[in-house]
N, C-alpha and C positions, 0 to 999 in steps of 0.2 A: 393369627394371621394378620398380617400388616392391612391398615385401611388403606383404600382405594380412594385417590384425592385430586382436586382437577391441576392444584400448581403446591411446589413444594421450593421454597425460597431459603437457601442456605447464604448465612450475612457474616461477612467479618463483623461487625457492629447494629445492633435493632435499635433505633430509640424510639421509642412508641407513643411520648410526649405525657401519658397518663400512664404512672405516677411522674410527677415533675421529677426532670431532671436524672432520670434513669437512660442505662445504656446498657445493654445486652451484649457480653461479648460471645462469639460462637454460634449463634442462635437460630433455630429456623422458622418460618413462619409458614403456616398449612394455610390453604385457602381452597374452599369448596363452594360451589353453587356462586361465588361472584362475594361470597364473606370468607372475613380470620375466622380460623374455625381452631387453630392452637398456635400459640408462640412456646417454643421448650427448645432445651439444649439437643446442638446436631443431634450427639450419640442418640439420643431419647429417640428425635425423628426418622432417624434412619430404622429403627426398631417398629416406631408407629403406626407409619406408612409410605405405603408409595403412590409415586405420583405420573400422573398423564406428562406434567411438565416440571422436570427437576434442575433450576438454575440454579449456580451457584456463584456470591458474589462475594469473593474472598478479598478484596480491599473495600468494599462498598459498605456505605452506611443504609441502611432500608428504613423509612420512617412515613407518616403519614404524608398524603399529597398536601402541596398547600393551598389554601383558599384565601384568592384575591376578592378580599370583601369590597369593594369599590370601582367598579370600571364603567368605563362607555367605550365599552368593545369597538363595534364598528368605527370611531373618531381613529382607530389606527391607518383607515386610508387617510388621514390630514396628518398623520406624523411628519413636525420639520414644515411643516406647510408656514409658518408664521412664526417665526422662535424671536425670542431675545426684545420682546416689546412688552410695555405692561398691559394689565391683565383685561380693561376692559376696551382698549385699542385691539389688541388682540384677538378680545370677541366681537367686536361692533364692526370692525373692518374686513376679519378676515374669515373667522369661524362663522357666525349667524351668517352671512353672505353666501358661503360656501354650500354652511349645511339646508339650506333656502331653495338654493339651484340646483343641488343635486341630492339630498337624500331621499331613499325611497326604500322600497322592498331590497331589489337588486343591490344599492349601496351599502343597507346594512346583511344581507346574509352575505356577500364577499370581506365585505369588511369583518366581520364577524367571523367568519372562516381564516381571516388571515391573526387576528388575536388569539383566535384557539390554539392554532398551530405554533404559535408565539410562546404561548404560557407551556402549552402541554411539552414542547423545547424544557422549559427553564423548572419545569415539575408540579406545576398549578394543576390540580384536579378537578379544581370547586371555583366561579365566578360567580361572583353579584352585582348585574348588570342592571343601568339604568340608560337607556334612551329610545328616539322615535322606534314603532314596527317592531314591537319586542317578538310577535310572533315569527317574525324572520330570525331574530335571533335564534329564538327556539329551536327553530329548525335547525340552524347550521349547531345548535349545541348536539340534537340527537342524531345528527348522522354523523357527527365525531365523537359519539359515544361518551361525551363529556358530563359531568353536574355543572348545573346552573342554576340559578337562582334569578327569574328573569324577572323585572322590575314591567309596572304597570305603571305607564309614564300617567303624569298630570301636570298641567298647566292651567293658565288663568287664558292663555292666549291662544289662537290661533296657530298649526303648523300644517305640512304636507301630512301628519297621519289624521291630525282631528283639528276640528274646526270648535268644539265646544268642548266646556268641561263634562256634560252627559256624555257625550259623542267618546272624550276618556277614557270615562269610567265603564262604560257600553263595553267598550271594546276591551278594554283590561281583564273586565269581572268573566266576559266571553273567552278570552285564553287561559283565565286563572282556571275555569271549569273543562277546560280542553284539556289542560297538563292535570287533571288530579290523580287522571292513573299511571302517570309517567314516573317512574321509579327513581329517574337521576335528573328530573325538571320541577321545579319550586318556580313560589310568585312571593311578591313583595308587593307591595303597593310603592310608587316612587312617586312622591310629586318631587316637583325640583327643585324648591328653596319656599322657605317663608314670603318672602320678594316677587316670587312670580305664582305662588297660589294663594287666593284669599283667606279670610279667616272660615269663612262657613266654608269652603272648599274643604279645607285643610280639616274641620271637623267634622264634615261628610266623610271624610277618607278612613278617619280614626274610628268613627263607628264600624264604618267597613271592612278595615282590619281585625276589631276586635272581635266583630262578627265569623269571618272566618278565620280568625285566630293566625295570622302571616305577618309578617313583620310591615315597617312604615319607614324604607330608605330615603332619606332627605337632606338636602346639602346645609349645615345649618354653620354662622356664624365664620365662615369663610376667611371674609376680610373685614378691617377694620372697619374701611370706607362704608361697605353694606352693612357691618353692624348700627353704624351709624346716621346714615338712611336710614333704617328701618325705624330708628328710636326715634326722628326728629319727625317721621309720616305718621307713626303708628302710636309713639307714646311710650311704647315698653321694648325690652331687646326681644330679637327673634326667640330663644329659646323661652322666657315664659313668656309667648305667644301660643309657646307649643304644650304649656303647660296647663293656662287659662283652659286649651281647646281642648285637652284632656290626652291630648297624643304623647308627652312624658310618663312613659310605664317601659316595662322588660319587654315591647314592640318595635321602641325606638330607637333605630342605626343610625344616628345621627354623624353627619359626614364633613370632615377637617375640623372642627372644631378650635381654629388658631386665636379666637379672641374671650378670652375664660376669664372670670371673676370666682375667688374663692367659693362663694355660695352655691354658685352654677353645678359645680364639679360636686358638690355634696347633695344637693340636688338629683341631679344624673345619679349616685352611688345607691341613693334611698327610693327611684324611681324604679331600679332595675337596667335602667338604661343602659346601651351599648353604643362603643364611639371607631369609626371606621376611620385610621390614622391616615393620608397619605402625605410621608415624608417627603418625597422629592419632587413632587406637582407644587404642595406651597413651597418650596424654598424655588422653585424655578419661578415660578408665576411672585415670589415676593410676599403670600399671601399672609404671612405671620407663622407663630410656632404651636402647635399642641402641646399642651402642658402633660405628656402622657405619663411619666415618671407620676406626680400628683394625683393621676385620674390613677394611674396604677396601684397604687400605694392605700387611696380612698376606697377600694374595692369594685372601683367601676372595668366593665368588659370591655377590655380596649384591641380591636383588631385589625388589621393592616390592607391597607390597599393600594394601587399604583394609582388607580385616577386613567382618564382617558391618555390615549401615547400619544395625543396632540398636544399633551402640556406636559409632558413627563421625560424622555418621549420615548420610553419602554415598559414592559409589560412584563417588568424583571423583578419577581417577586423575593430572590436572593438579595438584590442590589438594594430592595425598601428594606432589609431585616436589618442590613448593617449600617444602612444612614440613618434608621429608627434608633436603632439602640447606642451610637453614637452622636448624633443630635440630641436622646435624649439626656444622657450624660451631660451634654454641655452646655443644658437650657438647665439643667438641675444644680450644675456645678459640683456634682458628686459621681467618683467615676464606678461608685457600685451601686451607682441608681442602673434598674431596665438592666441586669444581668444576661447573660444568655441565653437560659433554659428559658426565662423569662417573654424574652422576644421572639423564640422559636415559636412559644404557644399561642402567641399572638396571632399568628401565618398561618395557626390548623386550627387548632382547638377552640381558641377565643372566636375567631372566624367562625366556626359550624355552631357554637354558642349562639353566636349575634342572628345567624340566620332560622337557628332553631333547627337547624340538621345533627347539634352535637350526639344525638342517640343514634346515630347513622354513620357519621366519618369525622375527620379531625385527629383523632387518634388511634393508632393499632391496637386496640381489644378484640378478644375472640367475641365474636359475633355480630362485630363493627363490618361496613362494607370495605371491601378492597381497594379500598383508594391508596395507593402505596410508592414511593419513589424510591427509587435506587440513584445515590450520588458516589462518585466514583472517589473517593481519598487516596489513589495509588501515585497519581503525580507526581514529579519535583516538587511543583505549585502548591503541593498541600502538605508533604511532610518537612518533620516529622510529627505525628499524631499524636500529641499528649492527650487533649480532651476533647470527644468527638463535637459534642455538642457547640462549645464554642470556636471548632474548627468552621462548624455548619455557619455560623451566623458572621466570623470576622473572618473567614477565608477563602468561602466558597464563593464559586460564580457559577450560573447556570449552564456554564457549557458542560460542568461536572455530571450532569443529570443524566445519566446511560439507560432509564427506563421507566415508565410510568405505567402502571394498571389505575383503572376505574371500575369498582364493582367489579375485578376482578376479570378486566380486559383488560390486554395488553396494547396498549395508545400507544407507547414509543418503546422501539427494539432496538436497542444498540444504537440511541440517537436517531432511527430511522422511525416518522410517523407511520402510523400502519393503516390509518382508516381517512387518512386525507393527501390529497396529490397536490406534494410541496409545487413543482412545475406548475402547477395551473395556478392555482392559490397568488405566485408570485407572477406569471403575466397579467391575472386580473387586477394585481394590485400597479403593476408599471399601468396600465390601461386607463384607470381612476387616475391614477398621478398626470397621466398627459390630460386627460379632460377639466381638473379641477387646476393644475397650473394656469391651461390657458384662458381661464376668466378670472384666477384672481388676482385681486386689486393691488399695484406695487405699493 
């Protein structure tokens, strides 16, 4: 007698990301309790079992959700706020100002609400978030039934959520122990660059993490300029500062990384180390290139992010795979550097790696959670279909995305979100636009 199963997913195409570079034609994928519970051919499935919900997606590719390793979610209410200036004009005039006078709770759980809704659009399952009020973040991740990864901000300075480096850590270590029985909620530790947290800071933290064993999110090596600060304050580059302090191990998300010296990159390979790419934040802000094609090659985990959509200025995690894997080609000067299957794994797999979720999602295995998207290849726009894979990474755009599960809920039906009210989401975001227009600075 055929099993009884809560969703039964019939695919023109499966690519599951593990084994590299596989694609499943015909295939179905069983999902029970909120996990893959079997990928096998229809005819088999249809024999197997039946299902409570049996879709079928006869031009669609079904693959894991993707995880945007890098954001500051809520900065999507300043998307466009300040474009086209360099990078520390940018912040000193219009961002630090902004986020000064008006970030708070309210700022970031709308803001945050309106990212989610952004990503889970474009097929994003999984963020890793760093900025103020992470516990607002929180919140708006579990009532959109999203993963996240929410960062435990740190600074050397003063803002609207904390006043000290205790005051910090207080309150980070306090929601790390909040989220531990949250099923689709993670912590990080983030401080937010070498530049703005001290060395003891920064090696309080590394205890901290290793102690309860969570990753150590941090913006390292940027730009040139602040590599360059940093050597002529400090003596040594940011990253072995990071090494001295013992924070370089399989902990460390270390974030753009556009300013690399051979040794660096072998360094990072032999640490364990993981490096969160964001392609189209440094080329818009100027910042330089990640040598990711090298760091690929070295064996380091390299995975992809958008960066906040006040420097980007979207949250389009299709749009980073195909300026990833062509930037990197042309910083490599080889055009079968950063392959395909290569930059898709980047987006799931390398992502739930860096955060340390890969035993959990990243890719469709049975027993893996339901994190799963559906993109639509029936188009003009996308045929004709030779290879799915590198359909996904040099053709797709995220309006393709026709459905997303998380742990095996249905987030988006037919493009339609199911557990957030697009109308509201977008008057509260016109609302922040009129209040932070009219103070800031021309």
């Amino acid at each position: 007698m055929p099993q009884v199963v809560t969703t039964l997913l019939d695919a023109r195409w499966i690519v599951p990301v593990e084994p590299a570079g596989q694609v499943l034609e015909y295939h179905s994928l069983a999902i029970h309790g909120g996990r893959i519970l079997a990928i096998l051919p229809q005819a088999e499935a249809a024999t197997r079992y039946t299902a409570e919900n049996h879709l079928c997606f006869d031009q669609h590719v079904l693959m894991p959700g993707l995880i945007n390793a890098h954001t500051h979610a809520s900065m999507t209410l300043m998307r466009g706020l300040a474009d086209d200036l360099p990078l520390m004009r940018w912040l000193q005039d219009h961002i630090w100002p902004a986020e000064m006078r008006w970030v708070d709770t309210h700022f970031v759980r709308d803001g945050t609400r309106l990212a989610i809704a952004e990503m889970l659009r474009g097929g994003v399952t999984c963020f890793n978030d760093m900025y103020f009020f992470p516990e607002a973040t929180a919140a708006a991740a579990r009532e959109a039934g999203m993963r996240a990864c929410v960062g435990l901000i740190a600074l050397d300075f003063p803002s609207a959520y904390a006043r000290t480096l205790d005051e910090y850590l207080d309150k980070g270590l306090a929601l790390h122990e909040a989220l531990e029985l949250e099923p689709l909620l993670h912590t990080a530790f983030a401080p937010h660059a070498p530049y703005t947290v001290s060395a003891p800071a920064l090696e309080r933290i590394g205890l901290l993490a290793a102690d309860r064993n969570i990753p150590v999110h941090i913006h390292v090596h940027e730009t040139a300029a602040e590599v360059a600060q940093f050597v002529a304050e400090q003596g040594c580059r940011p990253l072995e500062r990071l090494e001295q302090l013992g924070l370089l191990s399989s902990r460390l998300l270390a974030v753009h990384l556009t300013q690399m010296e051979p040794g660096e990159i072998e360094q990072l390979a032999q640490a364990g180390a993981h490096v969160a790419h964001c392609p189209e934040s440094n080329l818009k802000l100027a910042s330089g290139f990640c040598p990711t094609a090298r760091l690929d090659a070295a064996g380091v985990n390299v995975a992809i992010g958008t960066d906040g959509a006040a420097s980007n200025n979207d949250l389009d995690l299709f749009g980073e795979l195909r300026t990833a894997a062509l930037l990197g080609k042309g910083i490599a000067g080889d055009a079968a550097a950063l392959p395909a299957e290569r930059v898709l794994r980047m987006a799931t797999l390398n992502g739930a790696q860096a955060l340390g979720l890969d035993q959990e999602t990243g890719s469709l295995e049975p027993g893996k959670s339901a994190d799963i998207i559906a993109i639509d290849l029936g188009a003009l726009e996308a045929e004709p279909v030779y290879h799915p894979i590198s359909q996904l990474v040099y053709a797709t755009g995220r309006h393709q995305v026709s459905d997303v599960w998380v742990a095996g809920q249905r987030l988006l039906a037919e493009r339609q979100l199911t557990t957030l009210d697009t109308q509201e989401i977008i008057q509260r975001a016109r609302s922040w636009r009129d209040r932070i227009a009219a103070t800031d600075r021309a």
